[in-house]
N, C-alpha and C positions, 0 to 999 in steps of 0.2 A: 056519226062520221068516224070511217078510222082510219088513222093515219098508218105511214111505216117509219118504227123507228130507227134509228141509224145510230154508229157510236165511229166517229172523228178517233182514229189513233194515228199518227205519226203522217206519214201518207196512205194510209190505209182507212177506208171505211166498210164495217158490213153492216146490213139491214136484214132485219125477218118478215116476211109477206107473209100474206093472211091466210094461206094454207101451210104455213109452218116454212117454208122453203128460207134458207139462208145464202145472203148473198154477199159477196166480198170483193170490194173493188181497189183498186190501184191507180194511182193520180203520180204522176211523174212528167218529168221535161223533157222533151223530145227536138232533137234538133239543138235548136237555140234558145235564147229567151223567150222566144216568140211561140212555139212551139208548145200544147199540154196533151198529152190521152191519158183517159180515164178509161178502163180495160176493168172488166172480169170474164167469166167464165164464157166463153161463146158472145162475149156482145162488148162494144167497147163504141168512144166519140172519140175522134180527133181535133180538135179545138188549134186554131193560128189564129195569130192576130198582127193584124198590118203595122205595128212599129212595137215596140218593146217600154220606151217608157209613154206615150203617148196617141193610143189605138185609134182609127177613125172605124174600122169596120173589123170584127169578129166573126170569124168564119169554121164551121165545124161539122163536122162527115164521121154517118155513123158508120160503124164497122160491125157486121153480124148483126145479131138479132137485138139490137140496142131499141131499147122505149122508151116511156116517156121519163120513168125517172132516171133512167142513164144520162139524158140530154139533160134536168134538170141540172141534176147534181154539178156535171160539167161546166152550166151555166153560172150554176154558184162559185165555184172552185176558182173559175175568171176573174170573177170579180171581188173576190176578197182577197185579205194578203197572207200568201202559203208559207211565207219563209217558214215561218213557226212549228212547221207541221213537219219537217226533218229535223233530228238531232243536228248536225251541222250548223244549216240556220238557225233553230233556235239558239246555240251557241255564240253565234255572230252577232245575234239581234241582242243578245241579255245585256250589255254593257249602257247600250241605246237605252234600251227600257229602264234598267236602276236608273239611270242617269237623268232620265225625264221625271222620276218622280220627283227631283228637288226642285224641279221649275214651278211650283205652285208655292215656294217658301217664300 
């Protein structure tokens, strides 16, 4: 079995396919909170979601020649938590996180 592997930087990920081909995506907010696409070169998914802190339904429209791991990654991306993945956010999140490590004392 072989997998494609990926490398998470910032909001940016790329991945190498199995004919060598390298591919480089872009995860950003669009719109509102509510609002994600994930975008690279000729193919990209538009991801909304019906309320910002509490979804009932996830909804997402591919744009160009988007497959299956463009829709994957996307579906991933939803549902984890991104702040971390921009300089800014992580900035805003770091005070939160040192601050949680004393609650096990």
């Amino acid at each position: 079995m072989s997998g494609v592997p990926f490398e998470l930087q910032r909001a940016a990920a790329s991945a190498k396919g199995p004919r060598g081909d390298v591919f480089s995506w872009t995860y950003a907010q669009s719109g509102n909170k509510r609002g994600h696409e994930l975008v690279r070169d000729g193919a990209g998914v538009r991801m909304a979601r019906s309320s910002w802190t509490n979804p009932r339904t996830i909804t997402g429209t591919c744009l160009g020649t988007a497959d299956a791991l463009d829709i994957s990654l996307a579906l991933v991306l939803e549902g984890v938590y991104t702040r971390n993945l921009s300089t800014p956010g992580a900035l805003v999140s770091l005070p939160g996180r040192f601050l949680n490590r004393f609650n096990d004392l």
